[in-house]
VEXDREN-2710 file (C-alpha; in Angstrom, 1 decimal):
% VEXDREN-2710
k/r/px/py/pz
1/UNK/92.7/131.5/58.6
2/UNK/96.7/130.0/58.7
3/UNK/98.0/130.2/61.8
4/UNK/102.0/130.6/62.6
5/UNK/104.0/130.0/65.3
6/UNK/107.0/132.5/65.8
7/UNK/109.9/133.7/67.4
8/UNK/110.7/137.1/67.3
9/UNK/112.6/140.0/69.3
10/UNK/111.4/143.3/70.7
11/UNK/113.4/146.8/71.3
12/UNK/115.1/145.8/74.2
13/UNK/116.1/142.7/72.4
14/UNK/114.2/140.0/74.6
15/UNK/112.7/137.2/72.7
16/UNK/109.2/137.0/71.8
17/UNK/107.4/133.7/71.3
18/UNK/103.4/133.1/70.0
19/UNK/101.5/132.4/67.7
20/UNK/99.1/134.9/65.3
21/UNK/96.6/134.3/62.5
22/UNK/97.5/135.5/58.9
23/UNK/96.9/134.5/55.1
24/UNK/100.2/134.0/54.4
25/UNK/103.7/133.7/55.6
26/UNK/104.3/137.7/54.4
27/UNK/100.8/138.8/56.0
28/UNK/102.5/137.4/59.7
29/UNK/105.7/139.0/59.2
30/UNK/103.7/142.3/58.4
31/UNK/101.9/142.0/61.9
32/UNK/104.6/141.3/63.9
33/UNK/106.3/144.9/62.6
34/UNK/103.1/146.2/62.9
35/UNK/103.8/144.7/66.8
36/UNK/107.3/146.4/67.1
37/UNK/108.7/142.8/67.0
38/UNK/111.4/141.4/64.6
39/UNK/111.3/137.6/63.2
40/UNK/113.5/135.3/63.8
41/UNK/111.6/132.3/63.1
42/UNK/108.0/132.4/61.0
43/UNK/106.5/128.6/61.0
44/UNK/102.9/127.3/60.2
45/UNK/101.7/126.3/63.7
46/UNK/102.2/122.5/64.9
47/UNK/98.5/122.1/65.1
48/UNK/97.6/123.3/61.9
49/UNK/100.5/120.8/60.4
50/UNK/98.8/117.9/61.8
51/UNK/95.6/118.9/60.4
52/UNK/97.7/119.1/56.5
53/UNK/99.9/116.5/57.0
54/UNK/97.2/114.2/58.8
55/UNK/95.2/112.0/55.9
56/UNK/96.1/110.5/52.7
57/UNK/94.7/113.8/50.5
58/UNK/95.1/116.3/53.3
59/UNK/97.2/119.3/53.2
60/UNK/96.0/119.8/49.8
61/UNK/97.4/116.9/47.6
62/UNK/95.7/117.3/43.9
63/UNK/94.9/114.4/42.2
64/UNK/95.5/113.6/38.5
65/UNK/92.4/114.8/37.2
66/UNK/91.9/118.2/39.6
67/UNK/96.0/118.8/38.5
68/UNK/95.1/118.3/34.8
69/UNK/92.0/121.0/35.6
70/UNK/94.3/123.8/37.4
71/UNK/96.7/123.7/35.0
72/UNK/94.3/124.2/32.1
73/UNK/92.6/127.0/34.0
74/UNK/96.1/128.4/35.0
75/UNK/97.1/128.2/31.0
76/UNK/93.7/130.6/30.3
77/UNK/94.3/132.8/32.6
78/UNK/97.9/133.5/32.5
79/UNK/97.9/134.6/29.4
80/UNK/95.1/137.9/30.4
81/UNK/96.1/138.8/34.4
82/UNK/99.2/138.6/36.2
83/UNK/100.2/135.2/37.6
84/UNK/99.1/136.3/41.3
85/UNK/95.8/137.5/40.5
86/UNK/95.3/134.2/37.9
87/UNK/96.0/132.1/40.8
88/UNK/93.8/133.3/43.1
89/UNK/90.8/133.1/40.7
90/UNK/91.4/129.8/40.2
91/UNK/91.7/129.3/44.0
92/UNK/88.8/131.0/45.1
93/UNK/86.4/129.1/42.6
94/UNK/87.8/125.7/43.3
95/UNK/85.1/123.6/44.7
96/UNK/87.6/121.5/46.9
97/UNK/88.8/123.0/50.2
98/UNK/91.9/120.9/49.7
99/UNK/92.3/122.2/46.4
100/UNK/91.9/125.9/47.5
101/UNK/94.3/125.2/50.4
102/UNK/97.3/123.8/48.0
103/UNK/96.4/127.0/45.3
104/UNK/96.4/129.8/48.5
105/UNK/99.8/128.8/49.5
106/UNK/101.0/128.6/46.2
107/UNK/99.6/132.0/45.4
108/UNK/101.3/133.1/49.4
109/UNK/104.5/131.9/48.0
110/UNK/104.6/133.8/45.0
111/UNK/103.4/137.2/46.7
112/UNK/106.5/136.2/49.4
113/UNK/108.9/136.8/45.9
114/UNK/109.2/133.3/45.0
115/UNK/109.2/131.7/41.8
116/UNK/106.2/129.5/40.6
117/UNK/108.4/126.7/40.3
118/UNK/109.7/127.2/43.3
119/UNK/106.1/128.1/45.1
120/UNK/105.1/124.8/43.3
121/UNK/108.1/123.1/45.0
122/UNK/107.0/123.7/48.6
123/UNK/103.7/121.6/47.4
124/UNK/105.8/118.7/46.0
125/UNK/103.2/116.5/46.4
126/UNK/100.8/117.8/44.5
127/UNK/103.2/119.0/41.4
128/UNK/105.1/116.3/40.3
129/UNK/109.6/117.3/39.5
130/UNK/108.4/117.0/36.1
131/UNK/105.9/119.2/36.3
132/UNK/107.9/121.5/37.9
133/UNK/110.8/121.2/35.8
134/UNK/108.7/122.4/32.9
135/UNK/107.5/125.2/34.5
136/UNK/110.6/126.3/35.5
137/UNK/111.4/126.2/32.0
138/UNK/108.4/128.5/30.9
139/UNK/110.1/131.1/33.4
140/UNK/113.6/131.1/32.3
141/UNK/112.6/131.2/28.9
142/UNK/109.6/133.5/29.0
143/UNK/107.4/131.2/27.2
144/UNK/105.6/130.3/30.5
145/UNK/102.0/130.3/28.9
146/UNK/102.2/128.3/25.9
147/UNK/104.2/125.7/28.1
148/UNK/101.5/125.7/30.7
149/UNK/99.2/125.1/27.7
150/UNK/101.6/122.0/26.4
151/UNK/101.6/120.6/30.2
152/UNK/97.8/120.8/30.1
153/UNK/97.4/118.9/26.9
154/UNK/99.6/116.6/28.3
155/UNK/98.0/116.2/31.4
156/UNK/94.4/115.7/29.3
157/UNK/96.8/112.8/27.3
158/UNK/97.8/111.1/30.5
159/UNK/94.4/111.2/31.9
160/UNK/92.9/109.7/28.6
161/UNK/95.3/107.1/28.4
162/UNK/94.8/106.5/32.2
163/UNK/91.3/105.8/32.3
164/UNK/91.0/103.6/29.5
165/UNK/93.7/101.1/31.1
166/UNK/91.5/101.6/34.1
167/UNK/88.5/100.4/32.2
168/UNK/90.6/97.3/29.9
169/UNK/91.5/96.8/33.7
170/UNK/88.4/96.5/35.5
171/UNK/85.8/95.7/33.6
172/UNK/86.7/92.2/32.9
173/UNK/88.0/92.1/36.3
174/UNK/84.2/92.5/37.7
175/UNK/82.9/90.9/34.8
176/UNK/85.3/87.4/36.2
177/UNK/84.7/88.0/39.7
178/UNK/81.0/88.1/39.4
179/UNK/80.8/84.6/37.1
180/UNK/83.2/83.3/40.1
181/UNK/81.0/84.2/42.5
182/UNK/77.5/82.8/41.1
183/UNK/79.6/79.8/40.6
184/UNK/80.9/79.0/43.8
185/UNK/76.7/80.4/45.8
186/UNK/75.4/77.3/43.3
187/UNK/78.3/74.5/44.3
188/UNK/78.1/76.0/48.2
189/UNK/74.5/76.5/48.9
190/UNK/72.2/75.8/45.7
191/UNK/73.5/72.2/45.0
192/UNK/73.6/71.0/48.5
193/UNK/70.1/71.7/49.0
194/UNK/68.9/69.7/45.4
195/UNK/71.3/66.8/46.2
196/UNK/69.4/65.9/49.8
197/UNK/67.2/64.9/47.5
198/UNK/68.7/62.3/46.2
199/UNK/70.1/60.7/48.9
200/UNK/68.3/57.4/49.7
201/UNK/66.7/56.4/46.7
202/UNK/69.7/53.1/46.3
203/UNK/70.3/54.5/42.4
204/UNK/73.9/55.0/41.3
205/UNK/74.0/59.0/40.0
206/UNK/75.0/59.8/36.5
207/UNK/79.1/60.8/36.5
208/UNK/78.7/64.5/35.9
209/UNK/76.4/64.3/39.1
210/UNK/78.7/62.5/40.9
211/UNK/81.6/65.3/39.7
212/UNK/79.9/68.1/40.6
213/UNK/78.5/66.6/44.0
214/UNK/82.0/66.2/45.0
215/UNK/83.3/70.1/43.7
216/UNK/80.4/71.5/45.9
217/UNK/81.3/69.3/48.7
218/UNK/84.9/70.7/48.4
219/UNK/83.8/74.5/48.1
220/UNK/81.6/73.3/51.3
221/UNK/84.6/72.3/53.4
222/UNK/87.6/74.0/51.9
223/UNK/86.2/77.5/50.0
224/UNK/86.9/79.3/52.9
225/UNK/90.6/77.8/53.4
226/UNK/91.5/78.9/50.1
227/UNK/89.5/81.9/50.0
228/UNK/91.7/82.7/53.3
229/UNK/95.2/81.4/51.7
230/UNK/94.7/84.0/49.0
231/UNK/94.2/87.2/50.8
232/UNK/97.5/85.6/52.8
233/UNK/99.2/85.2/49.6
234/UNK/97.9/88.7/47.7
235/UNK/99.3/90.5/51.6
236/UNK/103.0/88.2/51.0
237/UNK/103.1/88.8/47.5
238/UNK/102.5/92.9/48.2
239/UNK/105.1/93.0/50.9
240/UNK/107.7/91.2/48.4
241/UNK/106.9/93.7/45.6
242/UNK/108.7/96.3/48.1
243/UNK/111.7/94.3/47.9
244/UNK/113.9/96.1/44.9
245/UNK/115.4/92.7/43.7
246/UNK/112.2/91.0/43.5
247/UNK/110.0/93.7/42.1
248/UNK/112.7/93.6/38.9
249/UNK/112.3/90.3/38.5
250/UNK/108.4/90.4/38.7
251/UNK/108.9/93.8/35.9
252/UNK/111.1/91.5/33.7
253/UNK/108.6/88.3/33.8
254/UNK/105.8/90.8/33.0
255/UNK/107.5/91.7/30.1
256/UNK/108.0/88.5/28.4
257/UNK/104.3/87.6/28.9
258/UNK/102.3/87.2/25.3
259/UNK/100.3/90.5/24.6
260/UNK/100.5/91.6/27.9
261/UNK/104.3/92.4/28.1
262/UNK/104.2/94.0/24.7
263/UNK/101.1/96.0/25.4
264/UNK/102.9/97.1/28.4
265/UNK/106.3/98.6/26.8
266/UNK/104.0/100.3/23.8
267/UNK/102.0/102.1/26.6
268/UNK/105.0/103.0/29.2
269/UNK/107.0/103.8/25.3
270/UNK/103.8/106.1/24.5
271/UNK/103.9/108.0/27.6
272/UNK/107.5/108.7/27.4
273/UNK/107.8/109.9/23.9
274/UNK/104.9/112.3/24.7
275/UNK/106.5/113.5/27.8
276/UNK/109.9/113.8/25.9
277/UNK/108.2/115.6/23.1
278/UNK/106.6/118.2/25.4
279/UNK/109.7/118.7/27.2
280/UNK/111.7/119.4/23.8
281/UNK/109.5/121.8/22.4
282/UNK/109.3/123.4/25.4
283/UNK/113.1/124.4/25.1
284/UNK/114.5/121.9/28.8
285/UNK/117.4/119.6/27.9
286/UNK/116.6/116.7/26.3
287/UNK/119.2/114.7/29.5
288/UNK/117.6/116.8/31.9
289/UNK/114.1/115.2/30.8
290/UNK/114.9/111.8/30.5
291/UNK/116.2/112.3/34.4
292/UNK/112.8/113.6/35.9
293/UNK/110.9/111.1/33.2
294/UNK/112.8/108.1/33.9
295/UNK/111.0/108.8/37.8
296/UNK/107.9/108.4/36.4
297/UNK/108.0/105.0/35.0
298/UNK/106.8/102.4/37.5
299/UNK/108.1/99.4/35.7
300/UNK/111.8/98.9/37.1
301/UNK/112.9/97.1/34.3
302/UNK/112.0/100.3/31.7
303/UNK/112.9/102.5/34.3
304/UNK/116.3/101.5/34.7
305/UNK/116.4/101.1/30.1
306/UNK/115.2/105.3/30.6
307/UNK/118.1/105.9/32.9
308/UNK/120.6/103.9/30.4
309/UNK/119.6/106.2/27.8
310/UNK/120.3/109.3/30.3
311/UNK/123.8/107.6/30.7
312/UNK/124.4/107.2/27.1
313/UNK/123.7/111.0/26.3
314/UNK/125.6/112.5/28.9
315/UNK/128.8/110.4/27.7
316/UNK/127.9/112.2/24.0
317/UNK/125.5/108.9/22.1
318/UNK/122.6/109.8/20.4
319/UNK/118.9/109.1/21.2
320/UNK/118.1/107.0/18.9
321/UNK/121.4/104.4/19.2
322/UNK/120.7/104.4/23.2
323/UNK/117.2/103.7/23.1
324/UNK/118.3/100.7/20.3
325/UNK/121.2/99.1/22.7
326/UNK/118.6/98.9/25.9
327/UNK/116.4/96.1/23.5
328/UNK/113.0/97.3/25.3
329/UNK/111.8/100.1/23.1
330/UNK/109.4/99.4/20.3
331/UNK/111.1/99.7/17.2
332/UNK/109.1/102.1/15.5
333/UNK/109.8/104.9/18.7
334/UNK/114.0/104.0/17.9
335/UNK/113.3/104.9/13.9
336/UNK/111.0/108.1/14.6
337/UNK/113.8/109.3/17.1
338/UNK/116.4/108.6/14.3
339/UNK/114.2/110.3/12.0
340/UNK/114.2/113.8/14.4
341/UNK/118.0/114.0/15.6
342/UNK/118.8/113.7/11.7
343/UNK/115.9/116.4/10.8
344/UNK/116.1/118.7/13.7
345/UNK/112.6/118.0/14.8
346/UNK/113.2/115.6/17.5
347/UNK/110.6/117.1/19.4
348/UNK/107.4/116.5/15.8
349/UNK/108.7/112.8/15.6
350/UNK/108.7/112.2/18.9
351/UNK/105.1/113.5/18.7
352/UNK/104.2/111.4/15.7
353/UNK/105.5/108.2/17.4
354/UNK/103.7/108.9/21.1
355/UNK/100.4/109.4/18.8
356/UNK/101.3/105.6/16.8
357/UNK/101.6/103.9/19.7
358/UNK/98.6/105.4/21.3
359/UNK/96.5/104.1/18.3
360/UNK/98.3/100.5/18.7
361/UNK/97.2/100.5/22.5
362/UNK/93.1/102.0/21.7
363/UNK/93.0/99.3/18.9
364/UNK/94.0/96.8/21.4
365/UNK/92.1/97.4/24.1
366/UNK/88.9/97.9/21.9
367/UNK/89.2/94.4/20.3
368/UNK/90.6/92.7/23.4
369/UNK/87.6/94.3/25.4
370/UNK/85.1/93.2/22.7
371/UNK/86.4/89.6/22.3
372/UNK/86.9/88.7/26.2
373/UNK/83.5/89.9/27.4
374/UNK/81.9/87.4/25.2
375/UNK/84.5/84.8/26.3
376/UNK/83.7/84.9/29.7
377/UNK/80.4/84.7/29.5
378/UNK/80.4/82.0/27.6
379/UNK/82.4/80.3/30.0
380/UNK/79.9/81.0/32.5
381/UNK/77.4/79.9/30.9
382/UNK/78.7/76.3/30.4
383/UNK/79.9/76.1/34.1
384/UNK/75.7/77.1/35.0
385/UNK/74.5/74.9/32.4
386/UNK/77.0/71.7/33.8
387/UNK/75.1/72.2/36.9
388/UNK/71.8/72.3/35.8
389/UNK/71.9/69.3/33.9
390/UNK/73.8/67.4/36.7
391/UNK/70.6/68.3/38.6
392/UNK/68.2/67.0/35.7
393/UNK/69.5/63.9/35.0
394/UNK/68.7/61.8/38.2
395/UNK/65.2/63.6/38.0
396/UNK/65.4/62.4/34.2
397/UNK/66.8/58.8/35.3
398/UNK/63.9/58.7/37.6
399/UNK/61.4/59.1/35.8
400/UNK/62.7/57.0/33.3
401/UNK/62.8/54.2/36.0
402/UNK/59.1/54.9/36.7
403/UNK/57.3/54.9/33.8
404/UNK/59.2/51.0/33.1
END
């Protein structure tokens, strides 16, 4: 159980200090009446911070997936019990103890009299300000359900797109880092070994032999000095992306690349129209959203294009005409936006255009994944296939030399 230290005053008026055991922040202050004392002070105990506070996903920070989960379940539940029971069902059935920590003292918060928004707040790692904005939202307006059930479907959206950049990502990250690695065990250790063999017979080696002789002798020597000047370089190059200036000019290169920098503004566009859309229909300011969204956009060049926008709107523009001056939106997002301010139903085009985009980026992925594999391994396969027949052709010019 919690533990909290306090300061408090009895009758005579003397201060009382210690510490006591409760569920919650409300439970403690309930004991200490029970104790004749009054609070001054109610704090979680300093121990029991360190042990939150201590690791990367202590003190209960929810990851993407368990967040997407909990608010799904929260959605369900809401609608058929009171918010305080709903949450703690859904924290006394999660399987993580972090998660059932972070759910507790959001349930102790709202039994103190806060808010969920505001319980949500004091766990700002693990709900995000626009996730909290929303629900905050859902309260004011006393639509709170059906906007926990648009924040889980955007969640689920999120996730999905997520994992599939994960897997264009990774997979032909492995797929390139394993072909590099066969590679470089033949040139260090397979072709040193054949090559002895060679060595004394007075016959001149056929070029490619000579070529590759000279690569592994390289890797032999040298592999490890540049296998050592990149992790250098990858640990310089990480430390200057925390430099503002330079991580904006790293964004802005990205974004000229071929494919890559388009690719990368349809998805970060995608994402924001959804968010946007989600937002709108759930009745928050349209300037209000683009503030908390522009936080969530990890490109600084499109961050700062969001924040423009922001600008434009509170001097009185129009979506549409700021998202066209910043030059970094895809056109077709500018013309759906157009489409909604002059309909009223910003919020369905901004919808239609998140789901365009989405089927740009899955199209792709699917033929850039199905086209590169195939690449690289045939790539491979002509680096392994140089080497073997730089190995066979002495053997070859050997025996031709015999049998004359």
């Amino acid at each position: 159980m919690p533990e909290f230290d306090y300061v408090a005053m009895d009758i005579r008026g003397r201060t009382k200090k210690g510490a006591l055991a409760a569920g919650t922040e409300r439970e403690a202050r309930q004991e200490l009446a029970r104790r004749a004392l009054t609070p001054v002070k109610i704090a979680p105990a300093l121990g029991q911070k360190s042990r939150a506070g201590g690791g990367k996903m202590a003190a209960g920070r929810l990851s993407g997936k368990e967040l997407t989960l909990v608010t799904r379940q929260l959605a369900t539940l809401i609608s058929v019990t009171p918010l305080e029971e709903a949450l703690r069902t859904i924290a006394s059935q999660a399987d993580q103890k972090r998660v059932r920590e972070v759910l507790f003292r959001v349930h102790g918060a709202v039994l103190e009299g806060f808010r969920l928004s505001d319980a949500m707040g004091r766990e700002a790692r693990s709900f995000p300000p626009l996730y909290r904005a929303m629900v905050a939202a859902g309260e004011s307006s006393g639509a709170l359900p059906g906007i926990l059930e648009r924040l889980a479907d955007l969640q689920e959206r999120q996730q999905e797109i997520s994992g599939k950049v994960v897997s264009a990502l990774v997979y032909p990250a492995m797929l390139s880092v394993t072909a590099i690695l066969v590679v470089a065990a033949l040139m260090g250790f397979v072709v040193p070994k054949i090559v002895e063999q060679f060595e004394g017979l007075g016959q001149s080696l056929p070029l490619l032999t000579r070529i590759v002789i000279v690569i592994s002798n390289l890797v032999q020597q040298f592999g490890w000095m540049v296998l050592l000047a990149l992790v250098i370089g990858g640990i310089i190059f990480a430390r200057a992306l925390r430099d503002e200036g330079f991580r904006t000019r790293f964004d802005r290169r990205v974004l000229t690349l071929p494919l890559i920098g388009k690719l990368l503004r349809d998805l970060n566009a995608a994402l924001l129209s959804r968010t946007l859309a989600t937002m709108v229909s759930s009745g928050l300011p349209l300037l209000e959203g683009l503030t908390i969204a522009a936080r969530t956009v990890q490109n600084r060049v499109l961050r700062a294009a969001v924040e423009n926008v922001a600008i434009s709107i509170r001097e009185g523009g129009s979506l549409s005409a700021a998202m066209r001056r910043t030059e970094v939106f895809p056109a077709i997002l500018i013309y759906m936006a157009a489409s909604g301010e002059n309909s009223g139903r910003l919020d369905l085009m901004l919808e239609r255009a998140a789901e365009y985009l989405e089927r740009e980026f899955n199209t792709f992925t699917a033929v850039a994944l199905s086209l590169l594999e195939p690449v690289i391994i045939v790539v491979m396969g002509l680096v392994v296939a140089a080497i073997v027949l730089a190995v066979l052709l002495p053997i070859l010019q050997i025996n031709t030399a015999v049998l004359r």
